[in-house]
PALO-755098 format. One line per 2 residues: for each residue x, z, y negated of C-alpha. Coordinates in steps of 0.25 Angstrom, whole numbers. Example, Ala and Ser with C-alpha at 12.3 -4.5 7.8 and 13.67 -1.06 7.14 Angstrom:
// residues 2
49/31/18; 55/29/4
//
This chain:
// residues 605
237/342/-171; 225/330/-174
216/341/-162; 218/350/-172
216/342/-185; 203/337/-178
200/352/-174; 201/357/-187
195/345/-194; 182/347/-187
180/361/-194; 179/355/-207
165/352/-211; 171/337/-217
171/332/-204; 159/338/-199
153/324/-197; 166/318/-191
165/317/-175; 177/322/-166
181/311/-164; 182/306/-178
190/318/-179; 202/314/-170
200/301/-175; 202/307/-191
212/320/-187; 225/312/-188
223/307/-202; 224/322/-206
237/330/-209; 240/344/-211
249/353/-220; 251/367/-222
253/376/-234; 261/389/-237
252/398/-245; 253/396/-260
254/381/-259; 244/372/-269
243/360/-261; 232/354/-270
235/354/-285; 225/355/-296
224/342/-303; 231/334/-292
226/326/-281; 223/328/-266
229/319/-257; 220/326/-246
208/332/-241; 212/346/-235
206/354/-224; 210/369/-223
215/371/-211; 222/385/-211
225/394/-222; 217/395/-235
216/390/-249; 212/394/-264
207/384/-273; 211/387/-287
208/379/-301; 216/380/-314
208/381/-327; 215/381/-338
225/395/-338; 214/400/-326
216/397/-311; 205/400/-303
202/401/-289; 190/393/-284
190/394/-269; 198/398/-256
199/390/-244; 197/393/-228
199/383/-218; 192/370/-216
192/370/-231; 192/356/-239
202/355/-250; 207/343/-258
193/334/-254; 189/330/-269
204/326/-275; 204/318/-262
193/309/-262; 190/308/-276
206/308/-280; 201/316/-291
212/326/-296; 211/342/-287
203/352/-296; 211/362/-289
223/370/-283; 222/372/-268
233/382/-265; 235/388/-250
234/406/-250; 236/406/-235
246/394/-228; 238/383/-224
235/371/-216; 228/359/-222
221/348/-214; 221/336/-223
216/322/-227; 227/313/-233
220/302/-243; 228/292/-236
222/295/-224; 204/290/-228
207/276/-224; 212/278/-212
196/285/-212; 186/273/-211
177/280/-200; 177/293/-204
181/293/-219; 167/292/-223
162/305/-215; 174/312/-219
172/309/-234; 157/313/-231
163/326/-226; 170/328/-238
162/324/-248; 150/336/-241
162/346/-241; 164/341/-256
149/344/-260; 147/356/-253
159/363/-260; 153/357/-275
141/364/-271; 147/377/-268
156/378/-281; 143/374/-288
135/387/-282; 146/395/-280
157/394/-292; 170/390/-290
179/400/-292; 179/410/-281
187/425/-281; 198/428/-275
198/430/-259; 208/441/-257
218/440/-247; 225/452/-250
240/456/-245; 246/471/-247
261/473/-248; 261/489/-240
274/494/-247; 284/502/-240
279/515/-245; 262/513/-245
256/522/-237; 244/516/-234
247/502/-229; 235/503/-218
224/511/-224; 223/502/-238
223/491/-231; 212/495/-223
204/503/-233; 205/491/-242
202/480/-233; 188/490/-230
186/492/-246; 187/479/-250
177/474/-240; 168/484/-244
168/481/-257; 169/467/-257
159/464/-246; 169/454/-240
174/454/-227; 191/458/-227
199/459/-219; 212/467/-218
224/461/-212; 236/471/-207
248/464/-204; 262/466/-198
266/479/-187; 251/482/-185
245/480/-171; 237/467/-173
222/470/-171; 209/459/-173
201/459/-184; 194/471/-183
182/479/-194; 185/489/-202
175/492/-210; 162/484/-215
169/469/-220; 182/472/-220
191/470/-206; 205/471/-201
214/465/-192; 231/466/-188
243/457/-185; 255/460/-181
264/450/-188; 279/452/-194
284/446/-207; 287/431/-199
287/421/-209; 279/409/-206
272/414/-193; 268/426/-203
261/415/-213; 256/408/-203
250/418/-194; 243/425/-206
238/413/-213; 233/408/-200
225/422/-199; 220/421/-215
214/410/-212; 205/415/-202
204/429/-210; 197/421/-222
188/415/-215; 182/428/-211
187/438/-223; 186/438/-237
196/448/-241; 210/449/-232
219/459/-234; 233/458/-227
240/470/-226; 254/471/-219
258/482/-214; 273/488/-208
287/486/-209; 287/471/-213
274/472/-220; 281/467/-235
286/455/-228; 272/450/-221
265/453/-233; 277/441/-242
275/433/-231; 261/431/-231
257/435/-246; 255/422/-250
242/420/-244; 236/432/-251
229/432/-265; 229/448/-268
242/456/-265; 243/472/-263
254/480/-265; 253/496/-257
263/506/-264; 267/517/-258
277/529/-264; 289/523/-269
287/509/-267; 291/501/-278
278/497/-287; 276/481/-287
273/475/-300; 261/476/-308
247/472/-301; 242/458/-304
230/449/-300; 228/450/-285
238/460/-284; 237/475/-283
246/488/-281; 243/501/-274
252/511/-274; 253/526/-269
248/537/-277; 259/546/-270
268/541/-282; 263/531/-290
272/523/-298; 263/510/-302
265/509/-317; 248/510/-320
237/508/-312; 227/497/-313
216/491/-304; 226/484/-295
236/495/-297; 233/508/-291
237/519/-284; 231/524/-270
230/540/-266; 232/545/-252
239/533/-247; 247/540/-237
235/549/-233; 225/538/-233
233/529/-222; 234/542/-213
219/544/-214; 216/530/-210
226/529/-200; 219/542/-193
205/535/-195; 200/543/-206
197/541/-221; 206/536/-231
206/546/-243; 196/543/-256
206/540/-266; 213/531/-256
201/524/-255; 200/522/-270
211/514/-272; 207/507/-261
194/503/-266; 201/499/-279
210/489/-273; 200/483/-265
191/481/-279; 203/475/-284
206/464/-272; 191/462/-274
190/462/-291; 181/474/-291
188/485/-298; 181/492/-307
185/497/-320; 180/510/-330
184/511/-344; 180/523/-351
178/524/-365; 183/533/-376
173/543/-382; 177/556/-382
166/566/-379; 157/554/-377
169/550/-364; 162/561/-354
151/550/-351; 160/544/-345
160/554/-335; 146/552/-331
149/538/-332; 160/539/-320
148/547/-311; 139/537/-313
149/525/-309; 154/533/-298
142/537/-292; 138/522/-291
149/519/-282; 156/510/-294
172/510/-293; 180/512/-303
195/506/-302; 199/508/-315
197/516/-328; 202/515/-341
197/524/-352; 199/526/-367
199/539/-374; 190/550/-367
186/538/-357; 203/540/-353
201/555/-352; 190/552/-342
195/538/-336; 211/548/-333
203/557/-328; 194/550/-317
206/541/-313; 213/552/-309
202/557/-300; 192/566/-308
180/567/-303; 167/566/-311
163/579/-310; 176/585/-313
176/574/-326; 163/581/-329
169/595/-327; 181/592/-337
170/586/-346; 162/601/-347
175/609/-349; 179/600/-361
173/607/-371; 178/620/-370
193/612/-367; 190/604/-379
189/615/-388; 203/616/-389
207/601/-391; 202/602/-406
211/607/-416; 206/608/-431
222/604/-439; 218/593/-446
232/590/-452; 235/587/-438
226/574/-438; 219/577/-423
209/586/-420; 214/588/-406
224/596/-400; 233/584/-392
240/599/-385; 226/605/-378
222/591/-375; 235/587/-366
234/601/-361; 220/597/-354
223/582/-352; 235/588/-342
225/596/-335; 216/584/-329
228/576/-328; 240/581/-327
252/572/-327; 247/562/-321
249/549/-324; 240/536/-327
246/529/-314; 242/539/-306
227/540/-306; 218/536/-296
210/525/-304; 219/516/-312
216/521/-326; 221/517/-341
216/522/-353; 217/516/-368
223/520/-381; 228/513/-393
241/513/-399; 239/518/-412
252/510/-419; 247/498/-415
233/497/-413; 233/492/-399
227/497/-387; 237/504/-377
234/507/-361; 238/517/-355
241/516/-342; 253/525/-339
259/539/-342; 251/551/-340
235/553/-341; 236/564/-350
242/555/-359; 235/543/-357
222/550/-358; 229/558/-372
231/543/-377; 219/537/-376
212/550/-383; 220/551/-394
208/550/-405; 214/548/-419
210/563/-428; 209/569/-413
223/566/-405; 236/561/-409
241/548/-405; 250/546/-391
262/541/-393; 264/534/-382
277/525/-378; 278/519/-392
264/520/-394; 253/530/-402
242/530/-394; 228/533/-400
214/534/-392; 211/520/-386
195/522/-391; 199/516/-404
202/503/-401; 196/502/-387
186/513/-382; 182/507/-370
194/500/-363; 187/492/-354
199/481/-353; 208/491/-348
202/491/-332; 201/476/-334
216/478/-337; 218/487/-324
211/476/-317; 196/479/-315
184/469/-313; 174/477/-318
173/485/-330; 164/498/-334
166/504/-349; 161/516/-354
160/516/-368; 159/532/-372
159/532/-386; 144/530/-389
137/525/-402; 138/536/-412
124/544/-414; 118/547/-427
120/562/-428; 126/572/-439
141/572/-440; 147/587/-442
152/589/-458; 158/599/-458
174/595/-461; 184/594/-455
178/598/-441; 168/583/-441
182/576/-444; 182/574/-428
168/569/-426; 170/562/-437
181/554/-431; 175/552/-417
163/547/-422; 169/536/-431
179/533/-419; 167/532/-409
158/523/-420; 167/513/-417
175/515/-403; 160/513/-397
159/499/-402; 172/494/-401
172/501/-386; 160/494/-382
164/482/-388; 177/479/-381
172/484/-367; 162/477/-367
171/464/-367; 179/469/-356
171/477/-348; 158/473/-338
150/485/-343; 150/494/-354
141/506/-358; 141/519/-367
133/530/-363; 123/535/-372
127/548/-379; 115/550/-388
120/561/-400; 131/566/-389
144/566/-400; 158/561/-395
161/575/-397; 154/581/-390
163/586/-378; 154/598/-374
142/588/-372; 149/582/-359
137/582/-349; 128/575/-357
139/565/-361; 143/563/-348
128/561/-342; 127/551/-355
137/543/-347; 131/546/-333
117/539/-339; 125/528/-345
132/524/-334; 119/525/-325
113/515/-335; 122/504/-333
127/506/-318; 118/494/-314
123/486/-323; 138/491/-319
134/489/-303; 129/475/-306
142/469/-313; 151/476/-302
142/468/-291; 142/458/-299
158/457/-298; 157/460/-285
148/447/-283; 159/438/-289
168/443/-279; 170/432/-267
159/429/-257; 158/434/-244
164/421/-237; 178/415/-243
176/403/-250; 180/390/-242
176/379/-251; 183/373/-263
183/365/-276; 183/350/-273
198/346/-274
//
């Protein structure tokens, strides 16, 4: 045991300038402890009656500020812990808590005298170590993101326990820029590390669920993992992959559960948390960015079993969760406007083009119709196709009985919402999507994120003089663009990192209204509607989203259904206009995302 102590001490840069055989001479003064995972073994506001060394495992560094707690740095081996509160006696700034069971090498206070040759180098040793760190928190900041070490719970009925794994260990590397590294665990022939693709690597153990020498033997191997990965993924796979994944989950920091058809749903997605489920039949109460559902599961693992592709909406939701582990997800909000709502149409071609994801939509209004519809899969050119037939469909939504109070027939507009969406349901879409409305008895703003899209879309349009309230579970439901146009807090509800809204109801032009009464009633009401839902929409998405824009739409009225090429190339040029600006702030939030090598120092303790 003192070889080893000696052995271990002479990695640690403290004792750099101690001799080997100083080192045999200090090695018995040290002791050593271990921890279970979870354990805080230094206390903020307490004392350290230790230096520590690291010797196997890893720590997180976290400070309480006020109702905040904030992770300021992880810990490898040889790391230094507890130095500051040690020498100086000064009370710990921090918790040190241990995420994977560790071994600590350590220093008791009671054992400097015994010291007087070598105390002064080693205290030398310490006070560098000291300096050094101070350096870096000053260059560097403090607080540092969350290093995943992510574990996925591979439900009885998933489908796809292989070829998600993989294909998100691949996506997250790629769109991280970190190396990862996917770990298979349980009745899978154990292989090396091994390349999959770029920065993102894979390896196999064959281990069963066996208690301590489980533990033991996976957090040995973490500890050599984060030293050369960034992201870790442990996936266990096969009959007894529920038991390995509760015996080991309290070294990870992110959990994912794989639903398959017929497994029970887990409760609602939290922080570091998120659920995939099955589209085959879906039963997850709504969709979010951390709840979603994944389509071709069971064709996809086939296809990668065979060496071949996985499919392409397989490989969205993969994409998305990887976002999510990484805080990347992106969100679209898409403003009410009615005619003026076909920008967003040019909007979507634009983004798309650029290679920007989008993870989430939310929408309000005409911007819901749009946002339901490209959720669900529509394509921009088949948007585009249903925005030319409109007019002539449109003729037969207006009906002139004004004792009736709405100038639209609710029937002939249900009929063509079935059309595009048939009865499917808000749950079911391929992009998590909300949409807004307002409930009309109270005056507050209601989500919604269940029932069917025809209705949900029906809801948020329900203009006052144009549509009948919804009534709706207790509630009347009125068109969201009157109190929020742009809903841009709705993705930051679902979860999203960065936010883009659209706000499509334009300044109003100075132009003629028609006078002739009663047929300028509806203009007259769209346009006091739009006079103020284009300030109050920009107003409020600009306190939630990162960027908002309005497309230019000249004398183009919000009416105008049959001018839906020039609106929609009215969005197509705005968009273009603040692309750079909405590249730069997704880099930007890419560059606050860990660095490329795992922090190893810490605060002075």
């Amino acid at each position: 045991m003192r070889d080893d102590i000696q052995s271990f001490l002479a990695t640690s840069p403290v004792f750099q300038d101690v001799s080997p055989k100083q080192l045999v001479a200090i090695a018995p003064l040290f002791r050593t402890e271990r921890h279970r995972a979870g354990t805080v073994f230094l206390h903020q506001g307490g004392y350290s009656p230790a230096v520590y060394f690291l010797r196997s495992g890893r720590l997180v560094v976290r400070v309480q500020r006020g109702e905040w707690r904030e992770t300021v740095a992880y810990l490898q081996p040889p790391a230094m812990v507890g130095e500051l509160s040690f020498l100086t006696g000064r009370r710990c700034v921090a918790d040190v808590e241990v995420e994977v069971d560790a071994e600590l090498v350590f220093l008791p206070k009671e054992a400097l005298p015994k010291l007087p040759k070598q105390g002064d180098v080693i205290l030398r040793g310490l006070m560098r170590e000291i300096a050094g760190r101070l350096q870096e928190t000053v260059a560097l900041g403090a607080k540092v993101p969350e290093s995943p070490i992510a574990l996925f719970y591979n439900h009885p009925n998933w489908e796809a326990p292989l070829s998600f794994a993989s294909e998100l260990a691949c996506s997250l590397a790629r769109q991280t820029g970190r190396q990862t590294l996917l770990v298979n665990l349980g009745t899978v022939s154990p292989h090396e590390v091994r390349s999959l693709d770029g920065s993102a690597s894979a390896c196999s153990l064959a281990v069963s669920a066996g208690g301590e020498n489980l533990r033991a033997d996976v957090a040995e191997k973490l500890t050599a993992w984060k030293g050369s990965f960034e992201n870790v993924l442990l996936n266990p796979v096969g009959p007894q992959a529920a038991a390995i994944a509760e015996t080991i989950k309290e070294f990870t920091n992110f959990r994912g559960d794989l639903v398959g058809p017929g497994d029970p749903v887990p409760g609602e997605a939290g922080e570091a948390h998120f659920i995939v489920q099955s589209a085959l039949r879906p039963t997850l109460p709504f969709l979010t960015g951390r709840q979603q559902l994944v389509f071709d599961a069971a064709a996809s693992e086939f296809a990668y079993l065979s060496g071949r592709p996985v499919t392409s909406r397989f490989q969205r939701s993969v994409d998305s969760i990887a976002r999510c582990i990484a805080g990347l997800q992106v969100g679209l909000t898409l403003g009410a406007g009615a005619a003026w709502g076909w920008a967003h149409i040019g909007a979507l071609s634009v983004l798309e083009d650029a290679g920007l994801p989008i993870d989430c939509i939310s929408g309000s209004s005409m911007g819901s119709a749009i946002g339901a519809a490209r959720s669900v899969g529509f394509t921009v050119q088949e948007l585009k196709e249903i925005a030319d037939s409109w007019p002539w469909r449109s003729k037969r939504l207006f009906e002139w009985r004004f004792w009736r109070m709405c100038l639209l027939n609710e029937r002939v507009m249900l009929k063509a919402l079935h059309e595009y969406f048939g009865d499917r349901l808000v749950n079911q879409t391929g992009i998590p999507y909300w949409a807004n409305s307002v409930d009309i008895q109270t005056g507050r703003e209601y989500t919604i994120r269940t029932g069917t899209l025809v209705e949900c879309v029906r809801g948020s349009s329900a203009m006052p003089g144009l549509l009948p309230p919804l009534p709706r579970e207790g509630h009347l439901l009125v068109d969201g663009g009157i109190v929020d146009p742009v809903p841009a807090k709705l993705v930051r509800q679902m979860g999203c990192h960065f936010s883009i809204g659209i706000n499509a109801m334009a300044e109003i032009e100075s132009h003629k209204v028609k006078r002739r009464y009663p047929f300028n009633t509806f203009e007259i009401v769209t346009r006091c509607l739009f006079a103020v839902g284009h300030e109050i929409g920009q107003a409020r998405a600009e306190r939630t989203a990162d960027v908002v824009f309005t497309p230019d739409l000249g004398e183009i009225g919000g009416l105008d259904f049959s001018r839906s090429r020039e609106i929609i190339e009215c969005g197509r040029k705005a968009t273009e206009e603040h692309l750079p600006a909405i590249l730069a702030g997704y880099q930007r939030l890419k560059a606050r995302s860990p660095r490329e090598q795992p922090q190893v120092g810490s605060p002075e303790l």
